[in-house]
C-alpha positions in Angstrom: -64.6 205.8 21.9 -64.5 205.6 18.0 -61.7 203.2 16.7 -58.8 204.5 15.9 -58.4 204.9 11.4 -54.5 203.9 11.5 -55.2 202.1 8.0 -55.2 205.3 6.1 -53.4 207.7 8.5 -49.8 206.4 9.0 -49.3 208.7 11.8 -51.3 206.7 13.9 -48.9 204.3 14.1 -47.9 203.1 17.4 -45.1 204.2 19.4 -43.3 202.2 21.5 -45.6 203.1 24.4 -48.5 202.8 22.6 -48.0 199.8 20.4 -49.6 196.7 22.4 -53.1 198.9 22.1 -52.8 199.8 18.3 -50.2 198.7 16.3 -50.5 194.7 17.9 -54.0 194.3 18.3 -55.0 191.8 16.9 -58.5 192.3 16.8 -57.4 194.7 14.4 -54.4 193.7 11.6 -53.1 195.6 8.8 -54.3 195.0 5.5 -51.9 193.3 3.5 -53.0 196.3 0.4 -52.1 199.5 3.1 -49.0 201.4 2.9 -47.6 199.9 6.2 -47.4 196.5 5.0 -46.3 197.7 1.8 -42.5 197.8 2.5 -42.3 194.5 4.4 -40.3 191.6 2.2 -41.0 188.8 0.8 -41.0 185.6 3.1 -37.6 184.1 3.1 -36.5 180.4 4.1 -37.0 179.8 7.5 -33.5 179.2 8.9 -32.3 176.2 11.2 -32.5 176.8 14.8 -28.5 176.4 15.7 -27.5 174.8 18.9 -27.9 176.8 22.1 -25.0 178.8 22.6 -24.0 180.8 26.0 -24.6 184.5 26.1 -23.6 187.0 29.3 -26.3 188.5 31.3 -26.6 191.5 32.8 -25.9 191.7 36.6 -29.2 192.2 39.0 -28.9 194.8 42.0 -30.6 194.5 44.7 -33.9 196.4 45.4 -34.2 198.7 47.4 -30.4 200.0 47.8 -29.6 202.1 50.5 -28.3 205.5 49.7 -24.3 204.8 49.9 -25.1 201.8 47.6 -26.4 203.7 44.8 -23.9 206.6 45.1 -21.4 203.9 44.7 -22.7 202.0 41.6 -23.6 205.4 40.0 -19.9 206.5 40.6 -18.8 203.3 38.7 -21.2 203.9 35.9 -19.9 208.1 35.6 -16.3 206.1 35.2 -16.9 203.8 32.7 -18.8 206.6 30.5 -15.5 208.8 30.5 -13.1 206.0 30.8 -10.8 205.0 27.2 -12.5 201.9 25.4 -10.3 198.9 24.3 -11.5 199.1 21.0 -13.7 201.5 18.6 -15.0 200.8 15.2 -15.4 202.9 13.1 -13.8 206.7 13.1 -11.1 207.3 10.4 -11.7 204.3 8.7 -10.6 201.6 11.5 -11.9 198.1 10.9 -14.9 199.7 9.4 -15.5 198.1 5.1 -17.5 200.3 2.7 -18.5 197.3 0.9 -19.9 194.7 2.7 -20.9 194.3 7.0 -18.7 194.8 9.4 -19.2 192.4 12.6 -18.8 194.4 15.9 -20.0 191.4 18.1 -20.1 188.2 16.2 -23.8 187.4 16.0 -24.9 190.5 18.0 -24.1 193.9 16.4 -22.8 194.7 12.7 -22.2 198.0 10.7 -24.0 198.3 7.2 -22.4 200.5 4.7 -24.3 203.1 2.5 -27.6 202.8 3.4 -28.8 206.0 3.0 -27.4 208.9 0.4 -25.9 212.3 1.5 -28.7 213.6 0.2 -31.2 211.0 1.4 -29.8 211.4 4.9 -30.7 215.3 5.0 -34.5 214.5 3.5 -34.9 212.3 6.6 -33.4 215.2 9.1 -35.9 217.8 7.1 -38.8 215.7 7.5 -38.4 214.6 11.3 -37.9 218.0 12.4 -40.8 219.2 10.2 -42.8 216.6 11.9 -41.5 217.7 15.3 -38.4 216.8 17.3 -39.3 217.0 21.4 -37.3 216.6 24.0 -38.0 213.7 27.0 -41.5 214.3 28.7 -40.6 212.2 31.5 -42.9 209.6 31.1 -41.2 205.8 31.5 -38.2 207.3 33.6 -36.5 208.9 30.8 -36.1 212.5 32.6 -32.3 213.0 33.8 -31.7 209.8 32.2 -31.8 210.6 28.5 -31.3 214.5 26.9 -31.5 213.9 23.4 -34.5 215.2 21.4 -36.7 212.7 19.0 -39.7 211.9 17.3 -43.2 210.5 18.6 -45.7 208.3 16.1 -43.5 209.2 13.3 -44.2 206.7 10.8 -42.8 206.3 6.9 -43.7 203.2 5.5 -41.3 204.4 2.2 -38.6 204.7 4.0 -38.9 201.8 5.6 -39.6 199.8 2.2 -36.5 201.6 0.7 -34.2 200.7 3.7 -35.6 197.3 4.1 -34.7 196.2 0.3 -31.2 197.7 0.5 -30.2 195.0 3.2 -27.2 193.3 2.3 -27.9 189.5 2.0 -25.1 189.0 5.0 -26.7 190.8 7.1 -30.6 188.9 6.6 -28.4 185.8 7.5 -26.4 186.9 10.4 -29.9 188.6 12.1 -31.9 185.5 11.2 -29.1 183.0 12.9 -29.8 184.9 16.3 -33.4 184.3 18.2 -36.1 183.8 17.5 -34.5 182.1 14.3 -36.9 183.2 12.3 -36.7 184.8 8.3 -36.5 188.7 8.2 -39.5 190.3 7.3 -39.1 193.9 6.5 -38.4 197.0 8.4 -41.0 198.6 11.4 -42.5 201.6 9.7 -42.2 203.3 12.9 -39.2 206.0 13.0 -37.5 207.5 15.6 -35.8 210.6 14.3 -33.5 211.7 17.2 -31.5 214.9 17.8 -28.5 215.1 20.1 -26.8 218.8 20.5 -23.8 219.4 22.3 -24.2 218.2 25.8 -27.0 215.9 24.9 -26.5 211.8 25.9 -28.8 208.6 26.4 -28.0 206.7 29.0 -27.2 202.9 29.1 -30.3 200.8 28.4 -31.5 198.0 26.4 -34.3 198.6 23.5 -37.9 197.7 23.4 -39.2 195.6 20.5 -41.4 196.7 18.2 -44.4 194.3 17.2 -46.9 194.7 13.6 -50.0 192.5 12.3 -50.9 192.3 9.2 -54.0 190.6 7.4 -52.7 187.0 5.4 -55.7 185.1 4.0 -58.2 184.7 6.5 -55.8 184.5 9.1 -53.1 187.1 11.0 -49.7 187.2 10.8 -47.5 188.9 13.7 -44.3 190.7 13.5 -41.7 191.5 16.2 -38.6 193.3 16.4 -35.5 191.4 17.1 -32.5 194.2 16.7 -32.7 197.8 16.2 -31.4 199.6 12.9 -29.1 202.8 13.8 -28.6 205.6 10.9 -26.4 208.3 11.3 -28.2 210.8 9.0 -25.3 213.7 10.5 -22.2 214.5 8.8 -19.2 214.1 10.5 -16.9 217.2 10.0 -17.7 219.2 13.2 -19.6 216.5 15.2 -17.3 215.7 18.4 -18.1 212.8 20.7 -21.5 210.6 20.6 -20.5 207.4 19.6 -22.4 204.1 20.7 -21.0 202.9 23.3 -21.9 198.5 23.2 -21.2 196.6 26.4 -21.2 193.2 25.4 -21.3 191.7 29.1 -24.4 193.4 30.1 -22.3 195.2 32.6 -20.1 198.6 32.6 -16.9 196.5 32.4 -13.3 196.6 29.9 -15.2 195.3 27.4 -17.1 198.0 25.9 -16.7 198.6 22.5 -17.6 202.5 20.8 -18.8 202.4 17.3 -18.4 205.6 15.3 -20.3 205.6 12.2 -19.9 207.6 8.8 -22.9 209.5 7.6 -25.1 206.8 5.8 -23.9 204.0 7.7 -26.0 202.0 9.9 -25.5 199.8 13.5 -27.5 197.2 13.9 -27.3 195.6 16.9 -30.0 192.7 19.3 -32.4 194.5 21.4 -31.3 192.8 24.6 -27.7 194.6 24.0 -26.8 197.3 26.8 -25.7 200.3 25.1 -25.6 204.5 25.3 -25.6 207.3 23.6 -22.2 209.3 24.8 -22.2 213.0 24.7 -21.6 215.0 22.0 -18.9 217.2 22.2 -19.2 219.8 19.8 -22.1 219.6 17.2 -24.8 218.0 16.2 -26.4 214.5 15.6 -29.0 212.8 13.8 -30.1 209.5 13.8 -32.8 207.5 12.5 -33.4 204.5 14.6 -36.1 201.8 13.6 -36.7 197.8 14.3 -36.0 194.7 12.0 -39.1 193.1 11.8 -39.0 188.8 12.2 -41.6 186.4 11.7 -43.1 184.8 14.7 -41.5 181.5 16.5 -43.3 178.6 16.1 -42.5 178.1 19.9 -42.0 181.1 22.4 -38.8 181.0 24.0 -39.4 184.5 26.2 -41.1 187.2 26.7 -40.4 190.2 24.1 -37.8 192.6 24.4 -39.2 196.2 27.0 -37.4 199.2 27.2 -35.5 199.6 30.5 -32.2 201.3 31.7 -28.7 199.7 32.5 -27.8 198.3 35.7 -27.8 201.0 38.6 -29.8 203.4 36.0 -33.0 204.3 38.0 -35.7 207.0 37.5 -37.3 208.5 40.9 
């Protein structure tokens, strides 16, 4: 099989399911010269590792579960999705700032104001749906599970550069006090340009990382994604419903928080965050949805962040 040209074709970047044969081999790293590692940053200070500090888990269910089980825990996850939230950030204005980050979870998820134009925002909707927006194939459980419409390979290495250097300061420092405690390095050229219409929802789940090599010297340099970068590219004024719904707990408990984001605004939140996609009422979304890219630990603490549903979530 001929190797795969994904130095001059930036289509050929991985997706998330094709990423540990492409994208992260490292047999074959990016040139430092090619567009994809054109938009990544310059290396910052390494921050101190802080002390350890205690973080909730989500709750394990046991495998298998016998029919009345799972009719019972997928009753308590139909609640929670309709049930009120405590809090929600964002909306008309409530604790949301249009001039510097707004923390949602201290040291977990933040809102970044402005990111993208009004006119910037409807470029990126134009050019994911000229690239082609497809709804869930069913391969990796999605089917029944998410209805929303996205992108596949859909790399922009310009946008990424132009997002990535528009980073407030606050925000590099918040993301690079959480693990792996390691500098921000850029933005993952690889988009996801989703479309939700009315009706349309993504489950709870937690996000898979991203990884990228590039070439440095004689040697390689790896990057992995530590949080995920949310834009919502849509305008509000007849869009109904589809906030992200956060549940801090790892659980579908009281305290889930809903963030409703102005057009231009970005959520950035940890990969290992359960959170949804909640149905939109009337309308429709866009969002463009990308990883933060982080230099590598000097020490492995885990295993990287996969893709995989909420507690009780299953695909058969």
């Amino acid at each position: 099989m001929a190797a795969l040209d994904y130095h001059d074709d930036p289509r050929m970047i991985a997706s998330s399911e094709r990423k540990m044969a492409i994208v992260a081999d490292l047999e074959h790293p990016i040139p430092p010269t090619s567009r994809l590692a054109a938009g990544l940053l310059q290396l910052r200070p390494t921050p101190p590792a802080p002390a350890a500090v205690f973080k909730p888990v989500g709750i394990k269910l046991p495998k298998p579960m016998s029919p009345r089980s799972k009719e019972s825990v997928m009753q308590c996850i139909r609640v929670s999705y309709v049930s009120h939230v405590r809090r929600i950030v964002g909306g008309l204005g409530r604790e949301i700032f249009s001039d510097g980050i707004t923390t949602v979870l201290p040291g977990r998820a933040w809102v970044v104001p402005l990111l993208l134009s009004s006119d910037e925002c409807s470029d990126v909707v134009r050019m994911g749906e000229e690239f082609g927006i497809e709804p869930p194939s069913g391969v990796g459980g999605v089917t029944g599970l998410r209805t929303s419409k996205r992108t596949a390979n859909y790399c922009n290495p310009e946008l990424a550069e132009r997002v990535a250097k528009r980073l407030p300061e606050a925000l590099l420092g918040a993301v690079e006090e959480t693990k792996p405690y390691t500098c921000v390095r850029g933005i993952h050229p690889n988009w996801r340009i989703a479309r939700y219409d009315a009706g349309d929802f993504f489950s709870a789940h937690y996000d898979q990382a991203d990884s990228l090599t590039v070439q440095a010297g004689e040697g390689k340099e790896r990057y992995d994604s530590s949080h995920t970068l949310l834009i919502l590219l849509s305008q509000r004024g007849e869009l109904r419903g589809g906030n992200t719904r956060l549940w801090p707990s790892g659980s579908y408990d009281d305290t889930a928080i809903d963030v409703e984001l102005p057009q231009g605004y970005a959520l950035v939140f940890e990969h290992r965050l359960l959170h949804a996609g909640l149905a939109i009422q009337s309308g429709t979304k866009h969002i463009a949805q990308v990883g933060i890219l982080r230099g590598a630990p000097h020490r492995v603490s885990g295993p990287p962040s996969i893709f995989r549903f909420g507690p009780g979530l299953t695909y058969y």
